[in-house]
DRENDO-1510 file (C-alpha; in Angstrom, 1 decimal, always signed):
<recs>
REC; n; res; u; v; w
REC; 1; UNK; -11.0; -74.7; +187.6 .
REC; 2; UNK; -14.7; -74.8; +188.7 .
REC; 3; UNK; -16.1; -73.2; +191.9 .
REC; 4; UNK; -17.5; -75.9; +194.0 .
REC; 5; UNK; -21.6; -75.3; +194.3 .
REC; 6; UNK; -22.6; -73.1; +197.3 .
REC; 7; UNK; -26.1; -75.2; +196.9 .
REC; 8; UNK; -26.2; -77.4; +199.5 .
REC; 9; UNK; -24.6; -74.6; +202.2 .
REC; 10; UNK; -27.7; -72.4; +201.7 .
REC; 11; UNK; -30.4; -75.5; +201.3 .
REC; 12; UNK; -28.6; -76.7; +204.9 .
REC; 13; UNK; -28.8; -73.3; +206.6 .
REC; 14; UNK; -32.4; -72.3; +204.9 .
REC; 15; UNK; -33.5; -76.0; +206.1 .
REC; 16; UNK; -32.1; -75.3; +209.9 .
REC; 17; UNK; -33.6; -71.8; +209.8 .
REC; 18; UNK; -37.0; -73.2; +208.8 .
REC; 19; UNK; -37.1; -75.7; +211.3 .
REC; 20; UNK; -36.3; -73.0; +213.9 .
REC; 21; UNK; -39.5; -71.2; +212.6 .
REC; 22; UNK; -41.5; -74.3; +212.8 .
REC; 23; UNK; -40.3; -75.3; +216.3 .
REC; 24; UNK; -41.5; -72.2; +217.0 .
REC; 25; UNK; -44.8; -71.1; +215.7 .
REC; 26; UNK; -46.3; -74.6; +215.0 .
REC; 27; UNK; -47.1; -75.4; +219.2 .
REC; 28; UNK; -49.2; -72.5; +219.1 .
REC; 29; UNK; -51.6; -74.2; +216.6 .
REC; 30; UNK; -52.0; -78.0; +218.3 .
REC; 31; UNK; -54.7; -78.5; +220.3 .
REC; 32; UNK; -53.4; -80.2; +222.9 .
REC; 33; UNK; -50.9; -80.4; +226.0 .
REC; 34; UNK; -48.1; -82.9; +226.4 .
REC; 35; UNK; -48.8; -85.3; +229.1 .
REC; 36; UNK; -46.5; -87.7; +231.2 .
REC; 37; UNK; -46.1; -91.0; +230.1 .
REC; 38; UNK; -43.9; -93.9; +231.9 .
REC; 39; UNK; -41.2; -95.2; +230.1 .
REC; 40; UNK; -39.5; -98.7; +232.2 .
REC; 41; UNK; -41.0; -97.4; +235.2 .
REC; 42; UNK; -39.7; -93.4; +234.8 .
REC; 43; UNK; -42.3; -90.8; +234.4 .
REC; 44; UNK; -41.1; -88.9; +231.5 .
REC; 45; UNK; -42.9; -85.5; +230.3 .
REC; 46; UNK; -43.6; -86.2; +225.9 .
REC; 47; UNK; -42.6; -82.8; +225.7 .
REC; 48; UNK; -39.1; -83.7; +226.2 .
REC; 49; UNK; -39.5; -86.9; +223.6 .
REC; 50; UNK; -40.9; -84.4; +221.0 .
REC; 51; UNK; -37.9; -82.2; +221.0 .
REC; 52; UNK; -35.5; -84.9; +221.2 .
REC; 53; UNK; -37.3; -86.5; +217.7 .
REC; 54; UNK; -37.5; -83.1; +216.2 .
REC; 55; UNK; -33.7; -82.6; +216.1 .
REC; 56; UNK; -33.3; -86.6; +215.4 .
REC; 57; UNK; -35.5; -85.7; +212.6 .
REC; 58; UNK; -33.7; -82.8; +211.5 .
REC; 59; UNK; -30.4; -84.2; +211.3 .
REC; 60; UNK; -32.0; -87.4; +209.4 .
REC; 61; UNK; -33.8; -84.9; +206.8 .
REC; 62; UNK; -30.2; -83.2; +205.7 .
REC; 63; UNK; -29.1; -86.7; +205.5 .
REC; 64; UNK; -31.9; -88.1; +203.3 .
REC; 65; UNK; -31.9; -85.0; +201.0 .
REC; 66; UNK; -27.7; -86.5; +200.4 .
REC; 67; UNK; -26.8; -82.6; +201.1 .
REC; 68; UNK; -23.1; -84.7; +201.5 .
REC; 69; UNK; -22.1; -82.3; +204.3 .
REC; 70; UNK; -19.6; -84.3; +206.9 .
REC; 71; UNK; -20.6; -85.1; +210.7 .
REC; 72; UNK; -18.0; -83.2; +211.8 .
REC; 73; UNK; -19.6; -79.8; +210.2 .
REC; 74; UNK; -23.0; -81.0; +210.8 .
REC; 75; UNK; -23.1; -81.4; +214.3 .
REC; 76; UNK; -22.0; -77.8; +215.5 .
REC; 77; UNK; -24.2; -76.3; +212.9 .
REC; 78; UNK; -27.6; -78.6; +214.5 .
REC; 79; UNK; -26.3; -78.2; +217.8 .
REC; 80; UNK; -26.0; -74.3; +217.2 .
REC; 81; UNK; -29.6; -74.5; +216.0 .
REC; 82; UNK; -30.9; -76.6; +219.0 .
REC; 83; UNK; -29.7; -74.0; +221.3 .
REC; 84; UNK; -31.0; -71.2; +219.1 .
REC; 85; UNK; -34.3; -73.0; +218.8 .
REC; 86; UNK; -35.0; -72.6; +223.0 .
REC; 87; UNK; -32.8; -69.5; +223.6 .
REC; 88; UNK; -35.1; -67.8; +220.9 .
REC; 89; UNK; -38.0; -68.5; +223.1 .
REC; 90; UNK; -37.0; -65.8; +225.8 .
REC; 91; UNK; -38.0; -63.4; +223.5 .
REC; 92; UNK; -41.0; -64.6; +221.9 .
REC; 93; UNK; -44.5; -64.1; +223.8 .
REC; 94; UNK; -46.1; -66.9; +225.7 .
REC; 95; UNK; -42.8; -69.3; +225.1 .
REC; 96; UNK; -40.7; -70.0; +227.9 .
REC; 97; UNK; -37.0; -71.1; +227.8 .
REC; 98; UNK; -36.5; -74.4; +229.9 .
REC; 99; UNK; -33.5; -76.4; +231.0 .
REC; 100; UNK; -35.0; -79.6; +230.1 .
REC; 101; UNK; -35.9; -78.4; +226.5 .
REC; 102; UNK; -32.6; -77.3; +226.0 .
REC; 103; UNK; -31.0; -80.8; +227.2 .
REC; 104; UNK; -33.7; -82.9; +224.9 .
REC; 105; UNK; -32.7; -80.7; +221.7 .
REC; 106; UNK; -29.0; -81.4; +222.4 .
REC; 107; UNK; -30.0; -85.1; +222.7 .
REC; 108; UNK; -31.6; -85.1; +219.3 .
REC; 109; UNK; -28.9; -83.8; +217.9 .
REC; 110; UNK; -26.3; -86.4; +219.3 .
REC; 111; UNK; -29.0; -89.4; +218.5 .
REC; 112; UNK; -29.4; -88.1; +214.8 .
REC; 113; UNK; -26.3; -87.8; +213.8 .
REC; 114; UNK; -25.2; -91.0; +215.7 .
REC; 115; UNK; -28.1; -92.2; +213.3 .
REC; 116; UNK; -26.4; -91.0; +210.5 .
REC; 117; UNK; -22.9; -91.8; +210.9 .
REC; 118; UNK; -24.2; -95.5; +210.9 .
REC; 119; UNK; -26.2; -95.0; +207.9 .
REC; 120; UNK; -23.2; -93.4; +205.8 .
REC; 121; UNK; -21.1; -96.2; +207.3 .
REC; 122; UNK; -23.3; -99.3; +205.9 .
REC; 123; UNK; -23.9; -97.0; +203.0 .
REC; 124; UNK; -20.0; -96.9; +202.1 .
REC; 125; UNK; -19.6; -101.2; +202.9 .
REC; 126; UNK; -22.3; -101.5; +200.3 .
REC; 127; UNK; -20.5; -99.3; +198.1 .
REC; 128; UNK; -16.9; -101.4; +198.6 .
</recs>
């Protein structure tokens, strides 16, 4: 009897490990500051919408890359890595850990993978 392939396990983890590096070192390079915009009359900072579509995006990467891993292993991995990605930032210099950041990664996480059970669900009704 065959082992099944480790494969997609390490691409997964090396994926949300990269991602955690990104998230990290990549604001320190842009050139600007994330303003306020109002979204139906609420004043909401883009720094919150940019976390929430980086772990919407993260979630919808493993997806497209058909990594087959189910929902219910995905989402404590990518919510594991959402708090990871802002509790990281006590440590690291001139990054600051924030509430708000936090709550917006979390949100990401639950958008993406609502975004993928959806997809996975039309993609089996195609299939039938």
């Amino acid at each position: 009897m065959a082992r099944p392939s480790n494969t997609r396990w390490i691409l997964f983890f090396a994926l949300l490990a990269m991602w955690i590096l990104i998230i990290q070192v990549l604001p320190r390079f842009l050139p600007f500051s994330f303003d306020r915009i109002a979204i139906a009359g609420i004043m909401v900072h883009t720094d919150y919408l940019t976390h929430v579509l980086l772990f919407v995006a993260i979630v919808l990467i493993v997806d497209l890359l058909r990594l087959k891993i189910k929902v219910m292993y995905l989402l404590p991995f990518v919510l594991f890595a959402a708090v990871v990605a802002e509790v990281i930032q006590l440590y690291i210099p001139k990054r600051t850990f924030n509430y708000w950041d936090l709550v917006s990664n979390i949100a990401g996480v639950f958008i993406g993978i609502i975004l993928v059970w959806i997809v996975r669900k039309r993609r089996r009704a195609k299939c039938d």
